[in-house]
C-alpha positions as CSV (number, residue, x, y, z in Angstrom):
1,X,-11.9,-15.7,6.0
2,X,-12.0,-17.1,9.6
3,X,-11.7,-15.4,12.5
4,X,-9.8,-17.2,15.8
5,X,-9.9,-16.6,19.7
6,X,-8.2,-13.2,20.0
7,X,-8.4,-9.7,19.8
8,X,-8.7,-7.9,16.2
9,X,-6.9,-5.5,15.2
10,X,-6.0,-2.6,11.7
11,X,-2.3,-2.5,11.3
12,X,-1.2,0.5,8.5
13,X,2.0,-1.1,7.8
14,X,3.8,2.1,6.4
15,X,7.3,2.7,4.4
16,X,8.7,5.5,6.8
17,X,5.9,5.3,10.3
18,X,3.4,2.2,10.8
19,X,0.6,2.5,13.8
20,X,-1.8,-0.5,15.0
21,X,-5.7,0.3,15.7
22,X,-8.8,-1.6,17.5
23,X,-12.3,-0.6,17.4
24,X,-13.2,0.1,21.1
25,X,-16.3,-1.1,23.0
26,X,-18.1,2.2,22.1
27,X,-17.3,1.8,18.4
28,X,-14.1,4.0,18.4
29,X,-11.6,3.0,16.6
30,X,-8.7,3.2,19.0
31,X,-4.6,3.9,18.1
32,X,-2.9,1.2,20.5
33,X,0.3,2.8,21.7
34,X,3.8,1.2,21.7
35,X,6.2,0.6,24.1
36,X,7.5,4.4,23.9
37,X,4.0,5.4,24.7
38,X,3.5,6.8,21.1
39,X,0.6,5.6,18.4
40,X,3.5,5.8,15.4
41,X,6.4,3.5,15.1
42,X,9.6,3.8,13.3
43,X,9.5,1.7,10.1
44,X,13.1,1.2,10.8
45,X,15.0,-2.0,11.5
46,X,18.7,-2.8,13.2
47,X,20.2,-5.8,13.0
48,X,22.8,-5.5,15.1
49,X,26.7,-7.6,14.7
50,X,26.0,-9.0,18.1
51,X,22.1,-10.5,17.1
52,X,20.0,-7.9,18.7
53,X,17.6,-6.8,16.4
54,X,15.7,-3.5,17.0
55,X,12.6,-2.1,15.4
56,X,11.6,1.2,15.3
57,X,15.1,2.9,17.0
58,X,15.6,6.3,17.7
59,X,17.7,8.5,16.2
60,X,20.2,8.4,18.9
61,X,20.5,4.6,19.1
62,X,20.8,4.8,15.3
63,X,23.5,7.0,14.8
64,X,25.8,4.3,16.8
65,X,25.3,1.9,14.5
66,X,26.7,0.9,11.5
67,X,24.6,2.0,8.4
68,X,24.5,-0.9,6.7
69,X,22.8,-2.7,9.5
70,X,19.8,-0.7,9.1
71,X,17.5,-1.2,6.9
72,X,14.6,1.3,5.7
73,X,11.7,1.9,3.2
74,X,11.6,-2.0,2.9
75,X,7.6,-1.4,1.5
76,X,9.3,-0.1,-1.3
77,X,10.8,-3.9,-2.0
78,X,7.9,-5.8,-1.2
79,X,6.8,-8.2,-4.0
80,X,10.8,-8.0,-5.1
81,X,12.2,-11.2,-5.4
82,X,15.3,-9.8,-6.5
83,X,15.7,-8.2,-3.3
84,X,17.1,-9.5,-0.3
85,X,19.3,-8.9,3.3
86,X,22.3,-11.1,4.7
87,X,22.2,-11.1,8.3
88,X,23.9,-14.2,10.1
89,X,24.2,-16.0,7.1
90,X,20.4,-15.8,6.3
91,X,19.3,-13.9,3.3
92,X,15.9,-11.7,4.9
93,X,13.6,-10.9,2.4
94,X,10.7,-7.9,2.4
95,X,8.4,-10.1,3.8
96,X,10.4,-10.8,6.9
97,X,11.9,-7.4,7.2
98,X,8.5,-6.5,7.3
99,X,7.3,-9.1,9.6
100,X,9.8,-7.9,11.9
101,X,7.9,-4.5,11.9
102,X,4.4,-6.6,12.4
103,X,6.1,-8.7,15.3
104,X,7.1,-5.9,16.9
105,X,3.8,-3.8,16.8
106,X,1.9,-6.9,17.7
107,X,4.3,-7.4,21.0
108,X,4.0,-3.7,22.0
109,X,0.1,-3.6,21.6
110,X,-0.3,-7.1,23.5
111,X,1.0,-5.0,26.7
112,X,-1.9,-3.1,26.6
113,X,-4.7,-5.0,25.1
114,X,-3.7,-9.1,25.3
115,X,-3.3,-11.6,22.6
116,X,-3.8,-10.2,19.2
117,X,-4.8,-12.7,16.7
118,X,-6.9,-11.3,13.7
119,X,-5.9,-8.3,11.5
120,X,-6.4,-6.5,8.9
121,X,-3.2,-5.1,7.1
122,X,-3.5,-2.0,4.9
123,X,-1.5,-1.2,1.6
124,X,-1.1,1.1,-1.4
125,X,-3.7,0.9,-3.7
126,X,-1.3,0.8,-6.1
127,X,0.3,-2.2,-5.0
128,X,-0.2,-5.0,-7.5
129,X,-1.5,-8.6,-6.7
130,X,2.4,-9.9,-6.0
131,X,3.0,-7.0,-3.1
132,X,-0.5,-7.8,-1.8
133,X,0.5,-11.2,-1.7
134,X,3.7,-10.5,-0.1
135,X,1.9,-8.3,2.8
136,X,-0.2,-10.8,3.4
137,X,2.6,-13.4,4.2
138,X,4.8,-11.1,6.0
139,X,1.4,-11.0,8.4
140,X,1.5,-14.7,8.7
141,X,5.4,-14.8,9.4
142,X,4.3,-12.3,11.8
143,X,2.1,-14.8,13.8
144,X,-1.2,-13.0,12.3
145,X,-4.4,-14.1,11.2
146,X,-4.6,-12.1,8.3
147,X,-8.2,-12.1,7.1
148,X,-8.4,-8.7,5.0
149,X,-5.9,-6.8,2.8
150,X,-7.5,-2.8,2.6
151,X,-6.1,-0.2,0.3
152,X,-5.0,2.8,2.7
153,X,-7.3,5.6,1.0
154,X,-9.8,3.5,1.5
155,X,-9.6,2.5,5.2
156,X,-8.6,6.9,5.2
157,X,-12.4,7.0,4.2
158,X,-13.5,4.4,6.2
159,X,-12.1,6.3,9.8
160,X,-13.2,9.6,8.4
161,X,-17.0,8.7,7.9
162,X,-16.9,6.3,10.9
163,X,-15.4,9.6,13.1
164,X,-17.8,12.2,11.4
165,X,-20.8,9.8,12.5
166,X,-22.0,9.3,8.6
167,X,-21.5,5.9,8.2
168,X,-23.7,2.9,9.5
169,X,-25.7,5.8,11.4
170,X,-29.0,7.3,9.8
171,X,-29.1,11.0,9.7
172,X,-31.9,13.3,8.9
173,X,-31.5,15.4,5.3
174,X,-28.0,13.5,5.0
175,X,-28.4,11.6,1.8
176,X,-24.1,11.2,0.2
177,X,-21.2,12.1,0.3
178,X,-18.3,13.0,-2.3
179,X,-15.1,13.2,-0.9
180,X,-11.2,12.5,-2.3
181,X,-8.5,11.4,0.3
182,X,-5.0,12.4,-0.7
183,X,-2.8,10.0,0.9
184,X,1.0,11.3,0.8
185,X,3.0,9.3,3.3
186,X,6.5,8.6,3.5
187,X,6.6,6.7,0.5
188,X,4.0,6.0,-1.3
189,X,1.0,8.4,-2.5
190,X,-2.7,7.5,-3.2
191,X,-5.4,10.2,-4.4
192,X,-9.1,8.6,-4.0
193,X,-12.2,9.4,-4.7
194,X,-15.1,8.1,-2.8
195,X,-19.1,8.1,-2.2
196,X,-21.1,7.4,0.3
197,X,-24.2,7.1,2.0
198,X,-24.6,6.3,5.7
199,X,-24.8,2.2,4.4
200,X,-22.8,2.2,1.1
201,X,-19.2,3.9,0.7
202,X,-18.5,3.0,-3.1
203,X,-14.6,3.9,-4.3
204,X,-14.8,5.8,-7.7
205,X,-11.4,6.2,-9.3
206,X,-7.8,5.7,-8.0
207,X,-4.3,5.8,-8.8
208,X,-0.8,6.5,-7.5
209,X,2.4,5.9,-6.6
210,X,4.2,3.3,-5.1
211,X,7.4,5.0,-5.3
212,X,7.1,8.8,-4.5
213,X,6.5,9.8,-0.5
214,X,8.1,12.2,1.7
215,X,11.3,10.2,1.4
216,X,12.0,12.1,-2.0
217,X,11.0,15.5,-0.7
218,X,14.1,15.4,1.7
219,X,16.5,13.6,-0.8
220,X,15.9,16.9,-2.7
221,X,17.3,18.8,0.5
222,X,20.6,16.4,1.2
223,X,21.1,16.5,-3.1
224,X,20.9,20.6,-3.0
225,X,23.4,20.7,0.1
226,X,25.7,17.7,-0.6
227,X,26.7,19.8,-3.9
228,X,26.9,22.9,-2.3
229,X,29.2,21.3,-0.3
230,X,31.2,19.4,-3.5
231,X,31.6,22.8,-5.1
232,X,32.9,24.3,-2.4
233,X,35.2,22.0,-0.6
234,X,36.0,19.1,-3.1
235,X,34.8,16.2,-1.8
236,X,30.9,14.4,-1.8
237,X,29.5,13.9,1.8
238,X,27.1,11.4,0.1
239,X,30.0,9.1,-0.9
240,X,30.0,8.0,3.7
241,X,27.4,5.9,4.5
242,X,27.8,7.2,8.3
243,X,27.7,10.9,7.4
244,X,25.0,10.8,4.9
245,X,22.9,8.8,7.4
246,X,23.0,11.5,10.0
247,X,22.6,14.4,7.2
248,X,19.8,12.5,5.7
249,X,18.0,13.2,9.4
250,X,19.4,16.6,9.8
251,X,17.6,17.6,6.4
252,X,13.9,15.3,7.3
253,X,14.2,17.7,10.6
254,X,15.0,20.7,8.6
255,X,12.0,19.6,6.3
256,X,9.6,19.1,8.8
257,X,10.2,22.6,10.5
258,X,9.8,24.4,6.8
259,X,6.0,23.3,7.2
260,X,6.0,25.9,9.8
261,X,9.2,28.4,9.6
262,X,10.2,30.5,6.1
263,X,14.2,29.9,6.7
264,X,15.8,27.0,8.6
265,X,19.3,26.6,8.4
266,X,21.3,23.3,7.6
267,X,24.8,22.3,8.2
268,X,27.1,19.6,7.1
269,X,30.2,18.7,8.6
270,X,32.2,16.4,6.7
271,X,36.3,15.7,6.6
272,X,36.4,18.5,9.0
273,X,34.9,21.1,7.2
274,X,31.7,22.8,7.4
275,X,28.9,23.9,5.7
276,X,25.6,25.8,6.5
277,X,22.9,26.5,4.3
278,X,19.7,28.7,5.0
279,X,17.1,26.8,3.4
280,X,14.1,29.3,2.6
281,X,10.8,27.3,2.4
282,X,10.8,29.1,-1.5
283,X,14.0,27.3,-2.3
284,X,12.6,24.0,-0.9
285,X,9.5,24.4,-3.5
286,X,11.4,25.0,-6.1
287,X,13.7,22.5,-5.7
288,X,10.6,19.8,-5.3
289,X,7.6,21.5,-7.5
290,X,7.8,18.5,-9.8
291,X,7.1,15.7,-7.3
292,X,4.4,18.0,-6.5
293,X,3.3,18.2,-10.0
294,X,3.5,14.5,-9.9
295,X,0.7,14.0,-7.1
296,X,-0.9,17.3,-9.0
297,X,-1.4,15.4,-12.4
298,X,-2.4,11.9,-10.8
299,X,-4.9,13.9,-8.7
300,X,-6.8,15.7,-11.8
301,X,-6.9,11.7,-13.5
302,X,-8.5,10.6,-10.6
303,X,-11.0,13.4,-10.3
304,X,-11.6,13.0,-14.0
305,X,-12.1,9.4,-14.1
306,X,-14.4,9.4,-11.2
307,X,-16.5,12.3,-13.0
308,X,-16.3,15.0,-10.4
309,X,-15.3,18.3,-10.9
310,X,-13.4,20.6,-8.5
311,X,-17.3,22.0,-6.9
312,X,-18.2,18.7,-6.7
313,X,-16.0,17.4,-3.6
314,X,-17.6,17.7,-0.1
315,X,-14.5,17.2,1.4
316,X,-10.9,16.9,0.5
317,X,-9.2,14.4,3.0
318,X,-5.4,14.9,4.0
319,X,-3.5,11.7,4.9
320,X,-0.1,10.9,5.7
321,X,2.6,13.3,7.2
322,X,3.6,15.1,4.0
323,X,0.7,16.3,3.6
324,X,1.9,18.7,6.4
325,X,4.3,20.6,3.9
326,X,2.1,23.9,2.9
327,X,2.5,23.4,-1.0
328,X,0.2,20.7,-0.8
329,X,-2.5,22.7,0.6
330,X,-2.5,25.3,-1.9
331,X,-1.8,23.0,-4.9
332,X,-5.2,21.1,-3.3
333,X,-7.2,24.0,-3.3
334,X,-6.2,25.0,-6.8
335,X,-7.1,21.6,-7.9
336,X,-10.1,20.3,-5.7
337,X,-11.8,23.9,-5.4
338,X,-11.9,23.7,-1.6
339,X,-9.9,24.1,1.3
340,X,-8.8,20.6,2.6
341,X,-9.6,19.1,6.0
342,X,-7.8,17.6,9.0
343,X,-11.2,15.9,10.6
344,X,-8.7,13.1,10.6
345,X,-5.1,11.9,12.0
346,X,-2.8,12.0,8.9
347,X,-0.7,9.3,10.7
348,X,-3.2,7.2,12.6
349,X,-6.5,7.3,10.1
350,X,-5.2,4.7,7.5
351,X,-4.7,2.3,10.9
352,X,-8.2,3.5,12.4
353,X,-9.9,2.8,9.1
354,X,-8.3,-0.7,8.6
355,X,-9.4,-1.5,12.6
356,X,-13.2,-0.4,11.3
357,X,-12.9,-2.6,8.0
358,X,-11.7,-5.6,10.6
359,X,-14.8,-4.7,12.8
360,X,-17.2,-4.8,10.6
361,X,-16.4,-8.4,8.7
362,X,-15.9,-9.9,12.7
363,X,-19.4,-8.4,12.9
364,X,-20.7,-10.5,9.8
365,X,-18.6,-13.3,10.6
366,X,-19.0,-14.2,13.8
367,X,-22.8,-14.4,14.2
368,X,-22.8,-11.7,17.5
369,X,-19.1,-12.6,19.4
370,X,-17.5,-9.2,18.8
371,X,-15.3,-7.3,21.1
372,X,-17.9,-4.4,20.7
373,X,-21.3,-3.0,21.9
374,X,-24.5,-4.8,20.4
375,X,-25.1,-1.1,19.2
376,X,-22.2,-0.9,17.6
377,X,-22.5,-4.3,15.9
378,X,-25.6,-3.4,14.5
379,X,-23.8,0.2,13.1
380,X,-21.2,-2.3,11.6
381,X,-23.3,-4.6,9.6
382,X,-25.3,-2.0,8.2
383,X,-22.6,-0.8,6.2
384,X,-21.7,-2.4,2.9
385,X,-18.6,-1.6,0.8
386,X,-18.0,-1.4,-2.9
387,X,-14.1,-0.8,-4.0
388,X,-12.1,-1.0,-7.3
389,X,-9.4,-2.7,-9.1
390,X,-6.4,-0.3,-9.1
391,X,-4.4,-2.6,-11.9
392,X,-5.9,-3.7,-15.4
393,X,-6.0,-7.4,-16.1
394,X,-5.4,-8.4,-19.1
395,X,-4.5,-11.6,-21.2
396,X,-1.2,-12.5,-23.5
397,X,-2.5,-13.0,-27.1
398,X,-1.6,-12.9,-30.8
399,X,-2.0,-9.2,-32.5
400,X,-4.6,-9.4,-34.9
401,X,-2.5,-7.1,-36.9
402,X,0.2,-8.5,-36.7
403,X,1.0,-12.2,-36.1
404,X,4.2,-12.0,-34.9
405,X,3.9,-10.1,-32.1
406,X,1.8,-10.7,-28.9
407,X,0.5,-7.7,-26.9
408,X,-1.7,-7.6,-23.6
409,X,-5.7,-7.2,-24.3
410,X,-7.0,-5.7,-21.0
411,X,-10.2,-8.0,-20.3
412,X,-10.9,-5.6,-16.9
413,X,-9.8,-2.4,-17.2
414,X,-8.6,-0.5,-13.8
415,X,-11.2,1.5,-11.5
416,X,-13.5,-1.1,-12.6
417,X,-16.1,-2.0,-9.7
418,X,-15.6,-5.4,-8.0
419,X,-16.3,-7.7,-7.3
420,X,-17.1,-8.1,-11.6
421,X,-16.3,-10.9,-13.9
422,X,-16.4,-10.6,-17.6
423,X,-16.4,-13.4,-20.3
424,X,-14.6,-12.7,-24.4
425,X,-13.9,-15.2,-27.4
426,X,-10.7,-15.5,-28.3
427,X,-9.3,-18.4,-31.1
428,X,-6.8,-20.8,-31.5
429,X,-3.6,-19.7,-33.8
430,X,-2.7,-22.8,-35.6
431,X,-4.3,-25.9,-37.1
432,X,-4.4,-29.4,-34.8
433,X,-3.4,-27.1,-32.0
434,X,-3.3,-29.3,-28.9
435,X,-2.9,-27.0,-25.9
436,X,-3.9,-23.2,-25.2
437,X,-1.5,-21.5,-22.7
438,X,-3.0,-18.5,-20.5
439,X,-0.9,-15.9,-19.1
440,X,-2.4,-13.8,-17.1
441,X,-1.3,-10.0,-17.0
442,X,-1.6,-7.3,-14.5
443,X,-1.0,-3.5,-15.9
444,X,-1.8,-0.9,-18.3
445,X,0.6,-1.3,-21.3
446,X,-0.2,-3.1,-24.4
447,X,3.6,-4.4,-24.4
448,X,3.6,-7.7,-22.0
449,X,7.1,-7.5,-21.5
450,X,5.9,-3.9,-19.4
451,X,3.4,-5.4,-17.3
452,X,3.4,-8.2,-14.2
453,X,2.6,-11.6,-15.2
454,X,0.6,-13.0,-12.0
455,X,-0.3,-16.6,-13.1
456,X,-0.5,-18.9,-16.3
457,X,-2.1,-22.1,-16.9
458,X,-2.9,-24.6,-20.0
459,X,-6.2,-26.3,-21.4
460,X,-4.4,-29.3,-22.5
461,X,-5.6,-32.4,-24.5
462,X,-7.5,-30.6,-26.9
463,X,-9.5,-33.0,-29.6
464,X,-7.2,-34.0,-32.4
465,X,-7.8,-31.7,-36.1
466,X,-8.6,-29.0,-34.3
467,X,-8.7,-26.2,-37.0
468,X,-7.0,-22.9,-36.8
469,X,-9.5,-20.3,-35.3
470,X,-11.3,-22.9,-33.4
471,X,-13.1,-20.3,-30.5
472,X,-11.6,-20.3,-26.7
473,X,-14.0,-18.6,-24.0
474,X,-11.7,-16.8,-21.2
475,X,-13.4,-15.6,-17.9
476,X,-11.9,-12.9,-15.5
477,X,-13.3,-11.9,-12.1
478,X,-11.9,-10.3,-9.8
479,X,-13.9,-11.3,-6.2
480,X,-15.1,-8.9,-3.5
481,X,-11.7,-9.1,-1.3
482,X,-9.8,-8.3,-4.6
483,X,-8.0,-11.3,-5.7
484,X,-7.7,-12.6,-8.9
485,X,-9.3,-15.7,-10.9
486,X,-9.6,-16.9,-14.1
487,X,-11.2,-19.8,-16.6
488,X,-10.7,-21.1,-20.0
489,X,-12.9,-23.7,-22.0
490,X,-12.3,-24.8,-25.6
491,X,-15.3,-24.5,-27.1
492,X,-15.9,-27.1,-29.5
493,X,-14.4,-30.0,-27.3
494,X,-15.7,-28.7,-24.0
495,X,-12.3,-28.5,-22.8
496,X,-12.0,-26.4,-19.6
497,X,-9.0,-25.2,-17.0
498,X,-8.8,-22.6,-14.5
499,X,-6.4,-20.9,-12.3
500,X,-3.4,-22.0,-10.6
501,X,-1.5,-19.4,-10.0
502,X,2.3,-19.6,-9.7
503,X,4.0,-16.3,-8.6
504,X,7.7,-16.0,-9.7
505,X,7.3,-13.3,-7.4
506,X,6.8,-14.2,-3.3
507,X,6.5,-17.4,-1.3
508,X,4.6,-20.6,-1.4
509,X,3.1,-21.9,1.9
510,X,6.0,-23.6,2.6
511,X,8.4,-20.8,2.2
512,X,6.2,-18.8,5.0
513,X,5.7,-21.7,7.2
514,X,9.5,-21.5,7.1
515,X,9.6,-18.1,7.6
516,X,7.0,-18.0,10.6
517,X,9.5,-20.6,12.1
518,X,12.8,-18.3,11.6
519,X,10.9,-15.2,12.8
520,X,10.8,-16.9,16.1
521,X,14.4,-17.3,16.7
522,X,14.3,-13.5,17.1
523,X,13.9,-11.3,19.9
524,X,12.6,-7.7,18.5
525,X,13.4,-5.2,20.9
């Protein structure tokens, strides 16, 4: 981790909004606005027939173009090498789609601020080692010194404590803290829970969701209308990629006001007919109580995993805009045994948090050359962090039970502290065996086929007569930053090989050098 010449920054790169954050002189961790003069962009992305390509649109300037030139909830993609957008004969992938984003948030904040160089980019913790590897190089196509990769709930917890005046402050009778952050954005959802003293914050349990968010609350809403609509008239709205673009905002509006009004109505016009629907906020419940029940059950896991019960919580943390929709309150206080709070910005915490994370490794970094107060340098290296692994990580053998299947033994089972390393003996499978091949697995199923392989590597030349069952000594560790590594000796020859990790999934250094290059051609407006 090396930090350059520049200004450092926390960027929550999000599936529906992203914001960009720096911690201020006075150690407040600032929302930089964009060019609109708002703190919240658009994760949306135009690329236009004529080569204009347009990040963060309104409404307005999208409803002129041609659906298929727009492209949304690319988070969703990233670490999917299957996915992929044509535009001028270049096949975009979710790295550069979501460079585009970064590129344009980086411009916008450089108007106010100057040259941005460092930053810390947040993401699900949920996301597995690939998609953290692929947010990382859509940072770098970006033109960013990416020097940290922070799980949102955690940089949630980070702004919250930072904002209350908990953390790297000593305050009299205040001794921890035990508080879960429910982070329900657009679309993803995280439930965390955390303690922490005023120089530790220590992550508990975690788990979530990379694909549930807001987004499927209001797919619900176009769904419940669109076959209204079929019944009734004959034909499926949804089947026009134009009309069930501008429906698909007419129902996130009608959504959004349900968090406040009992009744809103919504109308389709399609083939010249018309439909209105009043949508009661009852209906809307109904219609959605098991995505709710989805965040409901992951949230009880966590709190039992981390051993709390519902009196236990000192706060319950809301984060992301969903969390706006009423059912969420009550289903929290059901669960967590407390009301929850809003100390925090649902949409700018995750960013804050990540810009505090950034502050406090330039602070242990850079031997005094901060962009803050010596005060608040000294607040910032007081405060050590401890976090988890959200995925298992396991290793490819031979069932005992049966020898002709393999399964995945976990070695470090998930919500495990890191950074942690663990050693087992395994053995060889067959007599004058002369290579052992390590495949490295990332997930909770015994099944390999079910989980993400993230690497593989040999011990080869092993010593000739080698009998079967000869012992093989496998180390794990996952390091304080969260990435993966991974060792292998042969005992009885001394034979020894590490990692090298080969992702079918993302790009090599190559690939994103070539990227980096491409994302200069374009002007994001």
């Amino acid at each position: 981790m090396q930090f350059l010449e520049g200004n450092t920054v926390g960027i929550d790169l999000g599936t529906t909004f992203s914001s960009i954050s720096r911690l201020g002189e006075n150690g407040e961790p600032d929302p930089i606005d964009n060019a609109d003069g708002k703190t919240i962009t658009p994760s949306i992305i135009i690329l236009s027939d004529d080569g204009q390509v347009v990040v963060g649109p309104s409404f307005e300037r999208m409803s002129v173009e041609d659906p298929q030139r727009i492209v949304e909830a690319v988070k969703r993609q990233m670490g999917n090498k299957d996915f992929f957008v044509v535009y001028q004969n270049k096949k975009l992938t979710p790295e550069f789609l979501s460079a585009l984003i970064l590129k344009k948030m980086k411009q916008d904040a450089e108007e106010r601020i100057g040259p941005i160089v460092n930053a810390v980019i947040t993401v699900p913790y949920y996301f597995n080692d690939v998609r953290r590897k692929a947010t990382q190089d859509a940072g770098r196509i970006a033109g960013l010194n990416v020097v940290d990769i922070i799980n949102e709930p955690t940089a949630a917890t980070l702004a919250y404590a930072w904002i209350k005046g908990e953390l790297g402050i000593q305050k009299a009778g205040f001794k921890s803290k035990t508080i879960m952050v429910y982070d329900l954005g657009g679309g993803t959802f995280d439930v965390t829970v955390v303690k922490y003293t005023p120089t530790n914050f220590k992550v508990l349990a975690t788990d979530g969701d990379v694909m549930l968010g807001g987004l499927d609350w209001t797919r619900r809403v176009v769904d419940h209308v669109c076959e209204q609509f079929l019944q009734k008239h004959g034909s499926d709205p949804r089947e026009d990629p134009e009309t069930l673009l501008q429906f698909n905002q007419e129902c996130e509006s009608a959504k959004l006001s349900l968090s406040d009004k009992a009744q809103v109505p919504v109308s389709l016009y399609y083939q010249g007919k018309t439909l209105t629907v009043a949508l009661t906020r009852g209906d809307f419940e109904r219609m959605t109580a098991d995505l709710l029940q989805r965040t409901r059950d992951t949230t009880e896991l966590v709190m039992q995993q981390a051993g709390v019960q519902p009196g236990d919580l000192d706060d319950i943390v809301l984060v992301g805009g969903s969390t706006y929709m009423p059912a969420v309150e009550k289903m929290l206080v059901e669960v967590g045994g407390r009301e929850p709070s809003r100390d925090v910005s649902p949409e700018e915490a995750v960013s804050q948090g990540a810009a505090i994370h950034a502050a406090i490794l330039e602070a242990r970094a850079t031997g005094g050359e901060s962009q803050v107060a010596k005060s608040v340098l000294e607040r910032l290296r007081s405060v050590v962090t401890s976090d988890v692994n959200s995925h298992s990580l396991g290793i490819k053998i031979t069932d005992p039970k049966d020898k002709s299947r393999k399964i995945n033994h976990i070695m470090i089972p998930r919500n495990t502290q890191i950074p942690f390393s663990v050693s087992q003996k395994f053995v060889t499978n067959s007599a004058n065996q002369r290579s052992i091949h390590v495949h490295i697995l990332e997930g909770e199923a015994s099944d390999p086929a079910a989980c993400t392989m993230i690497g593989d590597f040999r011990i080869v030349d092993l010593p000739e007569n080698l009998p079967e069952g000869s012992p093989v000594e496998v180390t794990y560790s996952y390091d304080a930053n969260g990435r993966i590594h991974a060792t292998a000796r042969e005992v009885t020859g001394n034979r020894e090989a590490a990692t090298q990790i080969v992702r079918d999934s993302g790009l090599d250094s190559s690939g994103v050098d070539a990227m980096e290059l491409l994302a200069t051609e374009y002007n994001v407006e």
